[in-house]
C-alpha positions as CSV (number, residue, x, y, z in Angstrom):
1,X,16.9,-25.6,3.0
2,X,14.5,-28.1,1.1
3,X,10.8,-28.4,2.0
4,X,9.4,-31.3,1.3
5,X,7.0,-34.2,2.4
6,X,9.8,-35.8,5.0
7,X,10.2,-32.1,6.4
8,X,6.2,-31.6,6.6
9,X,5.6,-35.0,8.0
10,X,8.6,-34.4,11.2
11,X,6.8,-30.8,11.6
12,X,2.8,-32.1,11.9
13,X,4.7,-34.9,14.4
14,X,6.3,-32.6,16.7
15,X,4.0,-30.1,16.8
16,X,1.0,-33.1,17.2
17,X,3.3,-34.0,20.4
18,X,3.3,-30.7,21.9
19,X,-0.1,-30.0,21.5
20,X,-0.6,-33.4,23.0
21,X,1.3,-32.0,26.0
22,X,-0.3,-29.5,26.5
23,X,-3.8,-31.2,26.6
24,X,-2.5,-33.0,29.2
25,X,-1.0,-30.6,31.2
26,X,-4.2,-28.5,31.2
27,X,-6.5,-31.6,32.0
28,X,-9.3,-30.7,29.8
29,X,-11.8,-33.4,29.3
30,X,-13.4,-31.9,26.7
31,X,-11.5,-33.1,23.9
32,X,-12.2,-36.8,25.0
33,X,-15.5,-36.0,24.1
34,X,-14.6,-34.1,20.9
35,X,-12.8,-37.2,19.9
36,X,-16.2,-39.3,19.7
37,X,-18.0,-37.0,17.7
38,X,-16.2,-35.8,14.7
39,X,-14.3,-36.8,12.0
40,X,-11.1,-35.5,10.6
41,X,-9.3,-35.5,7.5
42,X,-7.6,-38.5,6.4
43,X,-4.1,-37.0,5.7
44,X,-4.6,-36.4,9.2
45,X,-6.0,-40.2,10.7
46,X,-3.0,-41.4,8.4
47,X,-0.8,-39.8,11.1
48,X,-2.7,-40.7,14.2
49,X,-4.4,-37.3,15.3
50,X,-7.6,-38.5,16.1
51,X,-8.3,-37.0,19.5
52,X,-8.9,-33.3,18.5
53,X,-11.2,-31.6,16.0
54,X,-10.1,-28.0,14.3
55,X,-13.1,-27.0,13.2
56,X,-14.9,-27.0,17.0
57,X,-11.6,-25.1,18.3
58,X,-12.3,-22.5,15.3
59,X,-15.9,-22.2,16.7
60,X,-15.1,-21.9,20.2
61,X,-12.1,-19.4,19.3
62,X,-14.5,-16.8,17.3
63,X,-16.8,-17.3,20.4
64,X,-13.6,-16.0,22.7
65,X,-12.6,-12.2,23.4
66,X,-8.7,-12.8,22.7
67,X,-6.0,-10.5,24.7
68,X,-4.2,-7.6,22.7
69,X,-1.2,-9.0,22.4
70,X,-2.0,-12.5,21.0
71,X,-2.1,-13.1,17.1
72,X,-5.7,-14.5,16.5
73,X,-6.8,-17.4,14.2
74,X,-9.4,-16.6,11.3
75,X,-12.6,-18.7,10.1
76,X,-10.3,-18.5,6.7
77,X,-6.9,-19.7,8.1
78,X,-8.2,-23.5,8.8
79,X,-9.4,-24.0,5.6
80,X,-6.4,-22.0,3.7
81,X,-4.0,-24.7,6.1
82,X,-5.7,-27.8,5.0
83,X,-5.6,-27.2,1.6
84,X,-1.9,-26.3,2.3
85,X,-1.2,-29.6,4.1
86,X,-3.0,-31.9,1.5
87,X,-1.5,-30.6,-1.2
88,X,2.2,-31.6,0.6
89,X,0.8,-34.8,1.4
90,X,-0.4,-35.2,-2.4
91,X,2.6,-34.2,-4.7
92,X,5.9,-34.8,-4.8
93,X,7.3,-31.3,-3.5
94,X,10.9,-30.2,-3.2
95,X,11.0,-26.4,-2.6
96,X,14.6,-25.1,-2.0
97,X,14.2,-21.2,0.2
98,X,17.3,-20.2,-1.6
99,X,14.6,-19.1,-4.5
100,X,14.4,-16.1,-1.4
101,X,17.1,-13.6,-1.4
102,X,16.2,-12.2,1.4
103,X,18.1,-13.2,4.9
104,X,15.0,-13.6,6.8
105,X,13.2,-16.1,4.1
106,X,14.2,-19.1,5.8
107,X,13.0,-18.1,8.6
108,X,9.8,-16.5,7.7
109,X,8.6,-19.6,5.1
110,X,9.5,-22.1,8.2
111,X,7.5,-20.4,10.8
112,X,4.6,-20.2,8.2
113,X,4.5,-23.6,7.6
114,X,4.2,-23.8,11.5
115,X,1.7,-21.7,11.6
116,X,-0.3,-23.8,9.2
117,X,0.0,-27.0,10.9
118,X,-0.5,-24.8,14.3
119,X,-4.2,-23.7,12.2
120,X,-5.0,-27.6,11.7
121,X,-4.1,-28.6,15.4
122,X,-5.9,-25.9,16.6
123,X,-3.3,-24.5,19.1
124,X,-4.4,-21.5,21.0
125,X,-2.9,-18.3,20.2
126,X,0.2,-17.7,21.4
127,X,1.7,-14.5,22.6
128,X,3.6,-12.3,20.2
129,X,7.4,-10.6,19.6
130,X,7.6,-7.4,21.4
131,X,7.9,-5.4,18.1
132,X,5.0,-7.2,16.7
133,X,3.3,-5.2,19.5
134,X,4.3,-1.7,17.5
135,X,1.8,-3.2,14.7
136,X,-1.1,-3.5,17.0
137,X,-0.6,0.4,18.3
138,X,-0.3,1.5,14.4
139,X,-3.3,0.1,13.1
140,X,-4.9,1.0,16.1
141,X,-4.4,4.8,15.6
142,X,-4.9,4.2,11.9
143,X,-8.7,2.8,12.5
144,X,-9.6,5.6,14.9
145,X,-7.8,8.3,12.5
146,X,-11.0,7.4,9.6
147,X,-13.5,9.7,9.5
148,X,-17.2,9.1,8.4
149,X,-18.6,11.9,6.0
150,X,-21.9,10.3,4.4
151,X,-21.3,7.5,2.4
152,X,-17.0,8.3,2.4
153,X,-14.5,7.0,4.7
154,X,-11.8,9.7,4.9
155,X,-8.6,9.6,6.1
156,X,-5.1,11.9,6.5
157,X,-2.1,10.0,7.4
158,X,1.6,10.7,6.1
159,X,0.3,13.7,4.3
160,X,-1.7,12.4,1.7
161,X,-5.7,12.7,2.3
162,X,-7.5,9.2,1.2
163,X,-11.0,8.6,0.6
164,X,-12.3,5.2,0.1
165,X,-15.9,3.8,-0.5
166,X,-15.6,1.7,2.6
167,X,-14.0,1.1,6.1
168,X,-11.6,-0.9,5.1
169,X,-7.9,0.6,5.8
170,X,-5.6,-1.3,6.7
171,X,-1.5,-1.8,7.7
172,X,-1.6,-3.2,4.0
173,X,-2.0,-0.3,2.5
174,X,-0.5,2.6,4.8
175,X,2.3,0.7,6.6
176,X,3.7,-1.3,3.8
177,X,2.0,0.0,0.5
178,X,1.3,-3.6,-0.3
179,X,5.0,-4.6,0.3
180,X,6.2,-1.8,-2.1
181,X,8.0,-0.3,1.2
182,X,10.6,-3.4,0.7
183,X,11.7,-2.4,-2.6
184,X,15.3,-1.1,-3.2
185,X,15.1,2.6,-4.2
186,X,16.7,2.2,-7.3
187,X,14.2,-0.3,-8.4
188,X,11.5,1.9,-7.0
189,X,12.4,4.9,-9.6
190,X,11.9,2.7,-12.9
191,X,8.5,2.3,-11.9
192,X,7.9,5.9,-12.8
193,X,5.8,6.3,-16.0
194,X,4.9,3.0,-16.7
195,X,1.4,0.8,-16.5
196,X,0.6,-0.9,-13.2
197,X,-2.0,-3.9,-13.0
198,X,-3.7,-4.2,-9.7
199,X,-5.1,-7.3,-10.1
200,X,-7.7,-8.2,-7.4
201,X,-7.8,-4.1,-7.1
202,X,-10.6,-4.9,-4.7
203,X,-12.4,-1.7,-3.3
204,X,-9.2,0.6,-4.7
205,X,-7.3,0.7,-1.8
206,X,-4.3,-0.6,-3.0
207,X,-3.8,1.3,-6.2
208,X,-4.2,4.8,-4.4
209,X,-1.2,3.9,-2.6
210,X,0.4,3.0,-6.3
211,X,-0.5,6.5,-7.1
212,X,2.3,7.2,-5.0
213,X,5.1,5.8,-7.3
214,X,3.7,7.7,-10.4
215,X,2.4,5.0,-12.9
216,X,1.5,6.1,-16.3
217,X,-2.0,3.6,-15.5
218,X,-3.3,1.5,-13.1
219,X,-4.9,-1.3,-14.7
220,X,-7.0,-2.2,-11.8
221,X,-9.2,-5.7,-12.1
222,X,-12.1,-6.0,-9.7
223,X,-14.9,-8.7,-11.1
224,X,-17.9,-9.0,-8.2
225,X,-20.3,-6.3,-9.2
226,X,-20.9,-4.9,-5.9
227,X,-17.2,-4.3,-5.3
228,X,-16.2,-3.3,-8.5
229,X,-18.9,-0.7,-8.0
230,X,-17.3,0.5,-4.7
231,X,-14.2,0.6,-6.5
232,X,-15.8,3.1,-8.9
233,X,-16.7,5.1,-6.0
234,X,-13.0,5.4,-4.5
235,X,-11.7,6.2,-8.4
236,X,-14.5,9.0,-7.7
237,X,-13.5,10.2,-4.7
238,X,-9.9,10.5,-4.8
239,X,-9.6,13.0,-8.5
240,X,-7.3,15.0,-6.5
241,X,-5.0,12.3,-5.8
242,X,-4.9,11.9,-9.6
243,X,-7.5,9.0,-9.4
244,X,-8.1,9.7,-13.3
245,X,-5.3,7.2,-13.8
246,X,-6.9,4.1,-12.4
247,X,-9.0,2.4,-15.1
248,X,-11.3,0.0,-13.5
249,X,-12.2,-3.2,-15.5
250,X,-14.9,-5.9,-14.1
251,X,-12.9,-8.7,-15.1
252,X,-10.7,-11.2,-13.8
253,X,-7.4,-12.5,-14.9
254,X,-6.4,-16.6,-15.7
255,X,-4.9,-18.7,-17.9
256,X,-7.1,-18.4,-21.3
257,X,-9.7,-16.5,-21.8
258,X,-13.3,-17.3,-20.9
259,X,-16.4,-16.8,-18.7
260,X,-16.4,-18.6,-15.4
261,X,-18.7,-19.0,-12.1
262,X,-16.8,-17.1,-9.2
263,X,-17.9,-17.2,-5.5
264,X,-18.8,-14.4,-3.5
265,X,-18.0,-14.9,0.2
266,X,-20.4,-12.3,2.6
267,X,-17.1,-11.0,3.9
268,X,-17.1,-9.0,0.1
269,X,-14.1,-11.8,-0.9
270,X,-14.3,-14.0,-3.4
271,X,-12.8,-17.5,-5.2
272,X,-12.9,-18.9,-8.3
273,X,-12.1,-22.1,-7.1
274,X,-15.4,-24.4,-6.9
275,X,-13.6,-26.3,-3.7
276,X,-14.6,-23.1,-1.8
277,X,-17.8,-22.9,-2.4
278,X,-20.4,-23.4,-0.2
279,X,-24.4,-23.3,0.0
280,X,-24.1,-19.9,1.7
281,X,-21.9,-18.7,-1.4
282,X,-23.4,-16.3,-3.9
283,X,-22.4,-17.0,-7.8
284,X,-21.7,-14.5,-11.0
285,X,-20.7,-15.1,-14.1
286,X,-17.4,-13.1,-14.6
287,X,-15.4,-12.7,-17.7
288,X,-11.3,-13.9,-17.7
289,X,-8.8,-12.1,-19.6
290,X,-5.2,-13.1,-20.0
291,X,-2.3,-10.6,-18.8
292,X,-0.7,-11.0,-22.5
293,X,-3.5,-10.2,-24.2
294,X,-4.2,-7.2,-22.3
295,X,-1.0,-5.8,-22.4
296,X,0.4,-6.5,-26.0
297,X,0.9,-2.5,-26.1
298,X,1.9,-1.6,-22.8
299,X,5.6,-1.5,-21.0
300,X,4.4,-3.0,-17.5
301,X,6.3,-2.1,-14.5
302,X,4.6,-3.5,-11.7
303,X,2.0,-6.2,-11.5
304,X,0.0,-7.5,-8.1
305,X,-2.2,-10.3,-7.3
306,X,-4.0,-11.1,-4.5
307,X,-6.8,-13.0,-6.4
308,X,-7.7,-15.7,-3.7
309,X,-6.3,-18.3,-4.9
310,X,-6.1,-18.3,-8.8
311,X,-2.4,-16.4,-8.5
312,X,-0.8,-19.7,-10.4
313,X,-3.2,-19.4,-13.5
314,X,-2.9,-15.5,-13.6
315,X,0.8,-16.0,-13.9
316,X,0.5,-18.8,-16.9
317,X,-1.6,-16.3,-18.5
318,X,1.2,-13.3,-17.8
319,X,4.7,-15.1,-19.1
320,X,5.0,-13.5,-21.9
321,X,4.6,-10.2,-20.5
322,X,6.5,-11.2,-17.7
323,X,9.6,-12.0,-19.7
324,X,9.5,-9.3,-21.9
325,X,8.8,-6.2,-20.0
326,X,10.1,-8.0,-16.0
327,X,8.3,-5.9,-14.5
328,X,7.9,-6.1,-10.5
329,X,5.7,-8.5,-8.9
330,X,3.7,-8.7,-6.1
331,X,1.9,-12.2,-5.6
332,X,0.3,-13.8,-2.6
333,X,1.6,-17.1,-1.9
334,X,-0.9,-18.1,0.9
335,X,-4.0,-19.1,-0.7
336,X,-3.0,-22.7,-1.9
337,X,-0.4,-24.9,-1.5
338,X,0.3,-25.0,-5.3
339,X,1.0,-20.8,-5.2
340,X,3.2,-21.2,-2.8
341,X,5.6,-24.1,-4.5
342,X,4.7,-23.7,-8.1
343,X,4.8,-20.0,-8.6
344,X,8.6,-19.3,-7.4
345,X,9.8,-22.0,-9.2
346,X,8.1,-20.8,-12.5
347,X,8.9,-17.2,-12.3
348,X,12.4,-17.9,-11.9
349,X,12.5,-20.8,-15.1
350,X,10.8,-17.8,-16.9
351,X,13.3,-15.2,-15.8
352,X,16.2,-16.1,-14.6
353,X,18.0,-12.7,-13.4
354,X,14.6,-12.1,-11.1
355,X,15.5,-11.2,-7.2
356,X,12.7,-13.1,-5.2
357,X,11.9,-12.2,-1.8
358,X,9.4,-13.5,0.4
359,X,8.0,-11.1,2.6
360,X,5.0,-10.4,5.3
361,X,3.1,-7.4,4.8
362,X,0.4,-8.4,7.5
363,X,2.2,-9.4,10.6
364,X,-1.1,-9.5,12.6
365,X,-2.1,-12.1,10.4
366,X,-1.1,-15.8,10.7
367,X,-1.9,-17.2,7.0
368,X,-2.8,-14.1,5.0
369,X,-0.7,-12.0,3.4
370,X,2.5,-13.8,3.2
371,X,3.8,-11.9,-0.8
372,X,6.7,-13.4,-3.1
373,X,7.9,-10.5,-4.5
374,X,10.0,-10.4,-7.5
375,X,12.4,-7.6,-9.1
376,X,15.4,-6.6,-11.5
377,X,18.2,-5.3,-9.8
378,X,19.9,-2.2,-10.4
């Protein structure tokens, strides 16, 4: 199936007349008004959506206490979906799903296109697939199973005992290890012995789970001070797990090599893209490296990125290393629209013989979280 401006155009349309529907069904006058105060973007106006306004439904959404069994909206999922839908409206793309091996692409990249036009139209949040519902009891008993021991956050699931520098496990780590869960086996067993990159390692989380799979190194890429200083502490806390193998580097990965500004969000994320910032948004100064350069030496088997955003110029800056060691990849496609059309296609000009897959390892989530992952079959 192709995606492309004629297919992204018939989806805002449809989905502009059911949510006109049900506005009318429900009778709420409050939109009317809505209408006369706001403006909306102008890929939007081009289409003749003028009588609703996202950004008040985001506000009045955060403001709401939302049942359990309804998939919320996030402050970052209306942002995430405009940037998604301008940059459709703005090239000239033609993305075939066959990149996807997997049987349930199709149908995983279609409803996440829904879902962003859903974000930008504001609809409410709809109720979810009973064995979505399993995912909501799991991280449930996973957020009451941490325990608070001064300034750790412990936790004991599937036999392994975890310690991390913050509250922050989730179903992204102990479900789905990140997405490793969906690797074949076979695959799974080359991994053994060789380095790992855990790039946007964030507070450590993720590369404790890596442990796991027995790396020779993890590689793991945190710049913002403050959380590559948490990060320290999880490396810290976790020597029985064989933490000694994580090596944590303040730095970030791109393209070429240089200093830039990034932006650090008060939800401890951050962006180097300037769009993003805003007058609330704390600054550093963070040194880039390049994948190649750092790993000239190294036999890479598995690389991840979930760097908010700047996945397309961390993969420029990996191709050589790609191609020569193909190791597998985990790489969010979610954070702009050029990730998720650019990267698949380059990845597979670069290395032909790669299985993609594209895969949800956050089903609570909308937007977030939606991985390509790539690998050399066995």
């Amino acid at each position: 199936m192709i995606i492309n401006k004629e297919y992204i155009l018939k989806r805002l349309i449809a989905l502009m007349e059911e949510k006109s529907k049900q506005i009318l069904s429900e009778g709420d006058k409050n939109y009317l008004l809505i209408q006369k105060k706001n403006k909306y973007p102008l890929f939007v106006r081009k289409v003749g959506f003028k009588w609703y306004n996202p950004l008040y439904a985001m506000w009045k959404l955060k403001r709401t206490v939302l049942p359990h069994n309804k998939i919320p909206y996030h402050d970052y999922d209306l942002p995430l979906s405009i940037d998604f839908i301008n940059y459709c409206f703005n090239n000239n793309i033609a993305f075939d799903t066959d990149f996807f091996s997997n049987d349930d692409a199709e149908q995983l990249i279609i409803n996440h296109i829904d879902n962003r036009i859903k974000t930008l139209l504001s609809f409410a949040p709809e109720v979810i697939e009973e064995e979505i519902i399993d995912c909501y009891a799991y991280n449930k008993k996973l957020q009451k199973s941490v325990k608070r021991k001064g300034g750790k956050f412990l936790l004991k699931w599937e036999g392994v005992d975890y310690c991390l520098s913050d509250e922050k496990y989730t179903m992204l780590m102990c479900k789905y290890h990140n997405g490793l869960i969906h690797l074949p086996e076979t695959v799974k067993e080359k991994l053994v012995g060789k380095d790992f990159l855990d790039c946007g390692a964030f507070i450590g989380d993720s590369a404790l789970v890596f442990l796991l799979y027995k790396p020779n190194e993890i590689l793991a890429y945190e710049p913002v001070t403050k959380i590559y200083h948490d990060l320290c502490k999880t490396i810290s806390f976790n020597k029985h797990l064989g933490s000694e193998k994580i090596i944590p580097l303040q730095k970030g990965v791109g393209d070429v090599s240089s200093i830039m500004q990034i932006g650090c969000k008060r939800d401890s994320t951050s962006t180097l893209l300037n769009k993003h910032y805003s007058e609330n948004t704390k600054t550093q100064d963070i040194e880039i490296v390049t994948i190649d350069d750092e790993c000239k030496n190294r036999n890479v088997g598995l690389i991840k990125m979930d760097i908010e955003g700047f996945e397309y110029n961390a993969v420029k800056g990996a191709l050589e290393t790609i191609k020569r060691d193909k190791p597998v990849l985990l790489i969010s496609l979610y954070h702009t629209g050029k990730d998720f059309f650019e990267i698949p296609r380059l990845l597979k000009e670069t290395v032909p013989e790669y299985t993609l897959t594209f895969i949800d390892i956050e089903p609570l989530k909308r937007i977030p979280e939606k991985i390509l992952m790539a690998y050399i079959e066995c």
